[in-house]
FIZAFI-918170 format. One record per residue (C-alpha): residue number from 1; x, y, z. Coordinates in nm, 3 decimals. Layout:
residues N
num->NUM	X->X	Y->Y	Z->Z
...
END
This chain:
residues 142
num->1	X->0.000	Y->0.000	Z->0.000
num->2	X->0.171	Y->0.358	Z->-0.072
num->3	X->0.042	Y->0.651	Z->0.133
num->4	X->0.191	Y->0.991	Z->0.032
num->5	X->0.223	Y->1.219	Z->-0.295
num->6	X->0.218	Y->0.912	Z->-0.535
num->7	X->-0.007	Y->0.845	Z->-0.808
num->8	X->-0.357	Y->0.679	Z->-0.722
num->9	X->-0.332	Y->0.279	Z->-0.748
num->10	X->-0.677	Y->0.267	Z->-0.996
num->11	X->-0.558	Y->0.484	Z->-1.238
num->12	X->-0.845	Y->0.787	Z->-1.199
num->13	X->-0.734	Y->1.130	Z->-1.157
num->14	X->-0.867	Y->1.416	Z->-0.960
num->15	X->-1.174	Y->1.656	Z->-1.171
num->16	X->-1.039	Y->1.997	Z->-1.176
num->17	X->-1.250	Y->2.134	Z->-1.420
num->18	X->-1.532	Y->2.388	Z->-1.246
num->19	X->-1.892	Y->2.357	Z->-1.392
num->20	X->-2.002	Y->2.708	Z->-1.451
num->21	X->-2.304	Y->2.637	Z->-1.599
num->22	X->-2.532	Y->2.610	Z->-1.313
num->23	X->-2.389	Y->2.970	Z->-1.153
num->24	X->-2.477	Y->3.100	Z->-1.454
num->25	X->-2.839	Y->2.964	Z->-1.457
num->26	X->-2.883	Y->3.113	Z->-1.128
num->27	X->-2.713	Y->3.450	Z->-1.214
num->28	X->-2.969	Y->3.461	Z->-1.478
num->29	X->-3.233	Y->3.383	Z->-1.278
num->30	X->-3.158	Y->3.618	Z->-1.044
num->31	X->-3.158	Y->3.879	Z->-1.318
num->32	X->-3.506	Y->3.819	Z->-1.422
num->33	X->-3.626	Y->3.847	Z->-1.110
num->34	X->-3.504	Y->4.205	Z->-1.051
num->35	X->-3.555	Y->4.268	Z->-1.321
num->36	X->-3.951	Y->4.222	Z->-1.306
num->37	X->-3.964	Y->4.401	Z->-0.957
num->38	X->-3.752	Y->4.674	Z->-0.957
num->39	X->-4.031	Y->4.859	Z->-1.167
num->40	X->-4.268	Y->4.783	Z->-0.847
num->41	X->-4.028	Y->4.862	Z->-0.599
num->42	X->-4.057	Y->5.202	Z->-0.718
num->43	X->-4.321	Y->5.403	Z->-0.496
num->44	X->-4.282	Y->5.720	Z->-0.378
num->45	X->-4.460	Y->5.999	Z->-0.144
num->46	X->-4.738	Y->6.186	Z->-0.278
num->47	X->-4.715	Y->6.579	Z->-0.289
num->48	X->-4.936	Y->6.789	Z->-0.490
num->49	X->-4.634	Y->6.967	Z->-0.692
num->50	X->-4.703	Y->7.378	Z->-0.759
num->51	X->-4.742	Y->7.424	Z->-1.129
num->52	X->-4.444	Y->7.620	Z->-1.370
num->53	X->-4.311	Y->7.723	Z->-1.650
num->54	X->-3.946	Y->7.700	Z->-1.580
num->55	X->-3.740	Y->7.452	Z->-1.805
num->56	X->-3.660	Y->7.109	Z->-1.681
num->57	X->-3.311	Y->7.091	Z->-1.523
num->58	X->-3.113	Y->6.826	Z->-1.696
num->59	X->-2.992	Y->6.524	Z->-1.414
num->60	X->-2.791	Y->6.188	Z->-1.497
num->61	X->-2.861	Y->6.030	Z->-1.159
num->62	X->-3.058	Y->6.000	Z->-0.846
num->63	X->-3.067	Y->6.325	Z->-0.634
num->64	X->-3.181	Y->6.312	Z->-0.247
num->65	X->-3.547	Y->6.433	Z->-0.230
num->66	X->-3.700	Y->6.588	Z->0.091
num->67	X->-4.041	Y->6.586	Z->0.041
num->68	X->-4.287	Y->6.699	Z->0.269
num->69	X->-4.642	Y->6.638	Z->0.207
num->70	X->-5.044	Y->6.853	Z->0.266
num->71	X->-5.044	Y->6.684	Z->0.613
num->72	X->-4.708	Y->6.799	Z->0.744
num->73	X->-4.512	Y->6.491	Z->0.718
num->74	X->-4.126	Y->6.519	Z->0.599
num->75	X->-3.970	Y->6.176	Z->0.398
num->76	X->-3.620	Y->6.203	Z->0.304
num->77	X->-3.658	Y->5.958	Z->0.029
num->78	X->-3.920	Y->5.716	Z->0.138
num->79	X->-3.861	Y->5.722	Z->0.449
num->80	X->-4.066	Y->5.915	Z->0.712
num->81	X->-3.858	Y->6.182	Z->0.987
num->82	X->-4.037	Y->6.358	Z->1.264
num->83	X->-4.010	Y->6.739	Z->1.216
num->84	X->-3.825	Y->6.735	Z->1.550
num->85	X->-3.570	Y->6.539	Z->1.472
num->86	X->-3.501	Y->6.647	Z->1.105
num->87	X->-3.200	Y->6.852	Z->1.168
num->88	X->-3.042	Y->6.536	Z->1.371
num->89	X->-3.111	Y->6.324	Z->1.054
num->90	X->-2.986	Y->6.556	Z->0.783
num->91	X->-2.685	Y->6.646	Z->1.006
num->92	X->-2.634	Y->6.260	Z->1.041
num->93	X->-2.684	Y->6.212	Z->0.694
num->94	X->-2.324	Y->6.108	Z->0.496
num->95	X->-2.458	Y->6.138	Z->0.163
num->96	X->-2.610	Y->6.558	Z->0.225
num->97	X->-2.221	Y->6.593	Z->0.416
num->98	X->-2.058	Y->6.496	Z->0.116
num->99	X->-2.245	Y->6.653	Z->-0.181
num->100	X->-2.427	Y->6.881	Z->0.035
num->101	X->-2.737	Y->6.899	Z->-0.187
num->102	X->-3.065	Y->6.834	Z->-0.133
num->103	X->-3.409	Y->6.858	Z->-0.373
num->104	X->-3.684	Y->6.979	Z->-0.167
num->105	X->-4.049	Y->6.880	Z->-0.293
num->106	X->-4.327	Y->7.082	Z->-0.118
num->107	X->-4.720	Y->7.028	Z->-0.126
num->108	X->-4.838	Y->7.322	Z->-0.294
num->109	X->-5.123	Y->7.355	Z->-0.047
num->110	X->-4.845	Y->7.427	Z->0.274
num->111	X->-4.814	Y->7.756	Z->0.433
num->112	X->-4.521	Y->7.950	Z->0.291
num->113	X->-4.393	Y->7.987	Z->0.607
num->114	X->-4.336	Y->7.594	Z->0.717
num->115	X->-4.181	Y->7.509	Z->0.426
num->116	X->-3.928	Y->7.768	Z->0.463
num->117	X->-3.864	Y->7.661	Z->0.812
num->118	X->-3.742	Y->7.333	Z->0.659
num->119	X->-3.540	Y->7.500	Z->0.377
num->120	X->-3.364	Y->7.691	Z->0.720
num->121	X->-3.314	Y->7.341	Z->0.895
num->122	X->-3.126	Y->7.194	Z->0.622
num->123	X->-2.941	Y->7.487	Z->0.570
num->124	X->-2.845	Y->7.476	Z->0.932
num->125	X->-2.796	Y->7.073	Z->0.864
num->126	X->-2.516	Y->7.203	Z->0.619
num->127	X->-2.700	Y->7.206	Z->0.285
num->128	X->-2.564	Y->7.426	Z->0.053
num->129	X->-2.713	Y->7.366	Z->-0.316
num->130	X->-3.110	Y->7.344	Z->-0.235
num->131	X->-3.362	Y->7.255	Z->-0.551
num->132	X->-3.730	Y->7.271	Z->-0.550
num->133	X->-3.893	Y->7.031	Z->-0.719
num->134	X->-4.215	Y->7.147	Z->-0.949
num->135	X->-4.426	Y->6.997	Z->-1.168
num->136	X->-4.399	Y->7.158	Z->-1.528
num->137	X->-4.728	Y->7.322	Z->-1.630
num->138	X->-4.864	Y->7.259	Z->-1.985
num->139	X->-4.828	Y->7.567	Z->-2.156
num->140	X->-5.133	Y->7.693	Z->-2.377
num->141	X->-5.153	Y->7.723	Z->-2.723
num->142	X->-5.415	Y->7.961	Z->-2.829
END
């Protein structure tokens, strides 16, 4: 009987081939799948945009949205912050630290005066590029 490094006493030699083929069934898979639900994932918060006439800004990706809706609630993306703590969270938040931009989208039916309390908290938070968000009126043809 030989033990050690030798060669195998029936002749059959180790597979070291890898079968990619079922990774890549999975991988595609995988793809289909998000690719069917990343349209669904999409929801957002609902604000009744003020109507204008000013030309759409041109943007190549995904800009941080404050949005505060007709009952006084503030989302920073989808997700809901107490008005008490909003100057905690967009202090805290890395992404307005580093860029230090944020698109604010306002319920056209809020008192002037609450939404510029927010556009003074995250100017305190250390925003210093702020957009508002609109929603482009159809302009008339006579």
């Amino acid at each position: 009987m030989a033990f050690g490094g030798g060669s195998d006493s029936s002749g059959r030699r180790a597979m070291t081939d890898i079968n990619v083929t079922p990774l890549v069934d999975v991988m595609l898979v995988l793809l289909i799948i998000f690719m069917v639900t990343a349209p669904l994932i999409q929801s957002g918060v609902k604000v009744d945009l003020p109507k204008t006439q000013a030309q759409q800004m041109e943007h190549s990706e995904e800009k941080l949205v404050l949005a505060i809706t007709k009952d006084h609630k503030v989302f920073l993306g989808d997700t809901e912050i107490a008005y008490v703590d909003l100057e905690k969270k967009l202090t805290a938040n890395a992404r307005i630290q580093k860029e230090k931009e944020l698109y604010l989208q306002a319920d056209r039916g809020l008192p002037y005066g609450f939404v510029v309390e927010v556009m003074a908290i995250a100017r305190r938070a250390g925003v210093e590029s702020l957009g508002m968000i609109t929603d482009p009126e159809q302009t008339r043809h006579p």
